[in-house]
N, C-alpha and C positions, 0 to 999 in steps of 0.2 A: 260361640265359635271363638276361638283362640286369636288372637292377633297375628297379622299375614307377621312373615320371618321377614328378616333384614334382606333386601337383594331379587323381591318379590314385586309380582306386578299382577293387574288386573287390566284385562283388555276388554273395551267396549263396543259388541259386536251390534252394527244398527240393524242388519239382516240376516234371515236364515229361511230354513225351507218351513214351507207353511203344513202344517199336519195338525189332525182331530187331539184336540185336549181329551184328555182321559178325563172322566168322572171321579167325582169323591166319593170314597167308603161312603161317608154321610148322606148322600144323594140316592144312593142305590137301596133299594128294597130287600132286605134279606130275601135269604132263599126261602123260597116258601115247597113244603112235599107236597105234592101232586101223586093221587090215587087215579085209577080205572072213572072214577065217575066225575072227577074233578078237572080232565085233562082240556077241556071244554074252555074251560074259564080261564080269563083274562087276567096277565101278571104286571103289571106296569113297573118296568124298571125305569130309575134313574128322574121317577117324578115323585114329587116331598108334599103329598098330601097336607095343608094345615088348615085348623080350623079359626087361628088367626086372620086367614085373608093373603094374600099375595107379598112377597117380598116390600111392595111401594107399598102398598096399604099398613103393614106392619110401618112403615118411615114415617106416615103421614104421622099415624099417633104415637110419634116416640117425642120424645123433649127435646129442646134443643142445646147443645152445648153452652152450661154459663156462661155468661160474657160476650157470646157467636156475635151479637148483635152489634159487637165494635169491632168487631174484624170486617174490611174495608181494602178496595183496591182501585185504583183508576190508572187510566192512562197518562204518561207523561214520554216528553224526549227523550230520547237514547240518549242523543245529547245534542245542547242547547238550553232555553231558558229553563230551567225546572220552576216557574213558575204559571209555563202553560202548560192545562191540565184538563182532560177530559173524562166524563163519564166512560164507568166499562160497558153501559148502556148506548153508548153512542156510536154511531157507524161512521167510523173515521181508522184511517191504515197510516195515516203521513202526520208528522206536524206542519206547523204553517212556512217555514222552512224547504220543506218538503222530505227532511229525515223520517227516518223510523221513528214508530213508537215505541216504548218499554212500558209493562205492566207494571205499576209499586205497589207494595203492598204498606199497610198500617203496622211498620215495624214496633212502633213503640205499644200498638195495641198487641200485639204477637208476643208479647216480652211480659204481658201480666203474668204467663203462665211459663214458668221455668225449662229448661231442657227438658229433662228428665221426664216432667207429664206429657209434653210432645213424644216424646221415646216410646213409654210407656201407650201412650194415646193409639199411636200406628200399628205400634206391636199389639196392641189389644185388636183393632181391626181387620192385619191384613191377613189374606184369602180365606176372610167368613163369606158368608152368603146373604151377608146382611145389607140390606140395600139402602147408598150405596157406597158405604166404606166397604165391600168386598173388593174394587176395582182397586187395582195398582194404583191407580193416579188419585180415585176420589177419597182411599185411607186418608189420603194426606188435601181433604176439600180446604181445611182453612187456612192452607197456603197457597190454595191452587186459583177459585173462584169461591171467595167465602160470602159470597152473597145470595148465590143460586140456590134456588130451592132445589130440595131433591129431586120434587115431582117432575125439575125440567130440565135434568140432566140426565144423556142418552149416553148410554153405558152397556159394554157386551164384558163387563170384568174382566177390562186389556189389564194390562202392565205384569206384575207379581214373576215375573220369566224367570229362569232357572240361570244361576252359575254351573257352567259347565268348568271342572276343576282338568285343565290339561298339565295333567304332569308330566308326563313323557316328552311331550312336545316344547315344555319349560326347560327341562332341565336339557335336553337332548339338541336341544337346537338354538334357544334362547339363555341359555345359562341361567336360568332362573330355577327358583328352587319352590315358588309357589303360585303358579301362574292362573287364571280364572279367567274364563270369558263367559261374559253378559249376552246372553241368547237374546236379543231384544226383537230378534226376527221370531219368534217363538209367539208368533201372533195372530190372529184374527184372519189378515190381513196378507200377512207374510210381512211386516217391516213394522220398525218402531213409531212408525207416525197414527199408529194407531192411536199413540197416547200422547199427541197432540191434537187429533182429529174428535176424537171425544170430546176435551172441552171445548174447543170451537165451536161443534155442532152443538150443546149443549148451550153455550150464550146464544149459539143463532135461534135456538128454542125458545130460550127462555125472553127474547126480544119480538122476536114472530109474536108469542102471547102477550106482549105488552103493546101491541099494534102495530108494531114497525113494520113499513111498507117492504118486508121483504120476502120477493116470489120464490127465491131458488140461493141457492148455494155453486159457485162455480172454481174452477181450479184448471191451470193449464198444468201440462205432466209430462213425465215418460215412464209413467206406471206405479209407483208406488202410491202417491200422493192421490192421485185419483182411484185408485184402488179403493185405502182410508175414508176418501171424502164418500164415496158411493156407498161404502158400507152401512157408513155411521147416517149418511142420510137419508138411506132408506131405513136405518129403522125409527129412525124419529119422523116420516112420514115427511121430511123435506125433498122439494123436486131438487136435483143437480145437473151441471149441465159441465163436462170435461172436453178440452182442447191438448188432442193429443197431436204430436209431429207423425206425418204418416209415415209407415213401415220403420216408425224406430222403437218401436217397445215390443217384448214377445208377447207372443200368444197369455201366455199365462196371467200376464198384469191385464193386457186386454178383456181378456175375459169377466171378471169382476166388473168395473163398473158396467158392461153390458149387460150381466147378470143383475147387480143389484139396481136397473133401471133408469141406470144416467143417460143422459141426450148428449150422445159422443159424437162428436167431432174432429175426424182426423184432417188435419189443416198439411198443406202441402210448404211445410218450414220447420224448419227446427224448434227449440224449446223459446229461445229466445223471442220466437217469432209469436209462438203460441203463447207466452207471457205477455208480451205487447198489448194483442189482443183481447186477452181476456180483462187486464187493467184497459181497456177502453170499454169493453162493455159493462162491464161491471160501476165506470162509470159514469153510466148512460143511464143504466136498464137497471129495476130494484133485484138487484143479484148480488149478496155478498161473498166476498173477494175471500178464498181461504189460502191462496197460497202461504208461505214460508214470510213473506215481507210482513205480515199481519200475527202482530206478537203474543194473540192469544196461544196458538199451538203450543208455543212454549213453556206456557202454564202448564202444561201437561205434558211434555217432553222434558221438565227438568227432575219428574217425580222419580226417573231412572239413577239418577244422582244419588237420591236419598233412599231409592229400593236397594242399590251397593252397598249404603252407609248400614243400612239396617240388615242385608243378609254380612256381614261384617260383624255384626254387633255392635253396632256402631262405632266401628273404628274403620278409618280411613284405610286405603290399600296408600303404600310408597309411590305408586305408580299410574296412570289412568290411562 
């Protein structure tokens, strides 16, 4: 793609209406003719027979990237001493402080391998089927959590959303001459937290099997957020438990996590109130905390950054 023009801007959309993803040509079973004695038999569309084994089985035996094995990430202060530091293994939200934490990653390990193979690396990956560099977020795993196994990262192939190119609405009203909005509501889910809700659930996987005493996954809301969380931890078989303010979210966010099996609780206070909350039981009770204050989501919410850079060709927009 051409470089955005002089006087051009790129707007990022965190929500949109939630609708069925179309299937890939690749997915779908050609047509097959059907005769008088044939009409009988069973067509399976849009299932990829392999005699490989299953997407994760095909992961299990693939090799791992040269070098993976020095890529590295832990907890540290947003800010304060950077030289208190914690496992990304470790269930901890605050520093000793009582600040946020920030994820860092092993920059100067990230740096053996030039721009350009990152470039190349993503683009080679994103939306295959291959699991699970097919997902928006985990194309880009060894920036994200470069330590997780594949086998324990739960994945519905968020991110990869569509630039909706409004031209009309650029020039016509914005005086803009190239204007683009990031569909990121183009989701699961219906909102972008999908791809912060993935890797979350995903370290909460990948620590559950390393024994960590933890029962459930919880999250205070007004719909999106518990939405995400209910999705993602039903399919990785985590119980969840959501603290919603009553009669302030619609139906439609309601519905999800009651569908995908969360232990909802509509609390008679607002969000603020239902935060309070759930940071007291969370810690009490082996429940890990996934709201927004817990900076793993962000691992996986800033892969939109570089899904722009790359529908871009990796060139910047003027404008964000």
């Amino acid at each position: 793609m051409a470089a955005l023009a002089p006087n051009s801007a790129l707007v990022f959309s965190g929500r949109g209406a939630t609708g069925a993803r179309s299937l890939s040509s690749r997915s779908i079973a050609k047509p097959v003719a059907v005769n008088d004695q044939s009409r009988a038999r069973k067509v399976n569309v849009g299932v990829r027979a392999s005699s490989a084994g299953s997407i994760r089985e095909q992961a299990s035996r693939r090799a791992p990237l040269e070098k993976s094995t020095l890529f590295n990430c832990k907890y540290v202060p947003f800010s304060g001493d950077k030289n208190e530091t914690y496992s990304i293994d470790d269930v901890i939200y605050r520093s000793k402080n009582g600040g946020l934490l920030d994820v860092q990653h092993d920059m100067e390990a990230l740096a053996i391998y030039p721009p350009e193979y990152w470039k190349a690396l993503f683009d080679e990956r994103v939306g295959k089927t291959v699991w699970p560099y097919g997902s928006g977020v985990w194309s880009k795993k060894e920036w994200v959590l470069p330590g997780i196994a594949d086998e324990d990262i739960v994945s519905m192939f968020e991110g990869n959303s569509n630039l909706f190119w409004a031209d009309r609405y650029g020039r016509e009203v914005l005086g803009m001459n190239d204007l683009w909005v990031k569909q990121c509501g183009n989701s699961h889910t219906g909102s972008f937290k999908d791809l912060g809700m993935t890797a979350l659930v995903s370290q909460v996987n990948r620590m559950r099997k390393q024994g960590k005493p933890l029962a459930a996954v919880g999250c205070a809301s007004t719909g999106d957020t518990s939405a995400a969380l209910s999705a993602y931890a039903a399919a990785a078989g985590i119980p969840s438990i959501v603290f919603l303010p009553a009669d302030k979210i619609s139906l439609a966010q309601l519905v999800q996590p009651i569908a995908n099996g969360s232990l909802v609780m509509s609390i008679d206070t607002d969000f603020d109130g239902c935060m309070r909350l759930i940071r007291e039981v969370t810690a009490e009770l082996p429940i890990y905390l996934a709201n927004s204050l817990n900076s793993l989501r962000l691992e996986g919410q800033k892969t939109a950054a570089i899904e722009i850079l790359q529908q871009f060709d990796w060139q910047g927009p003027d404008y964000v």
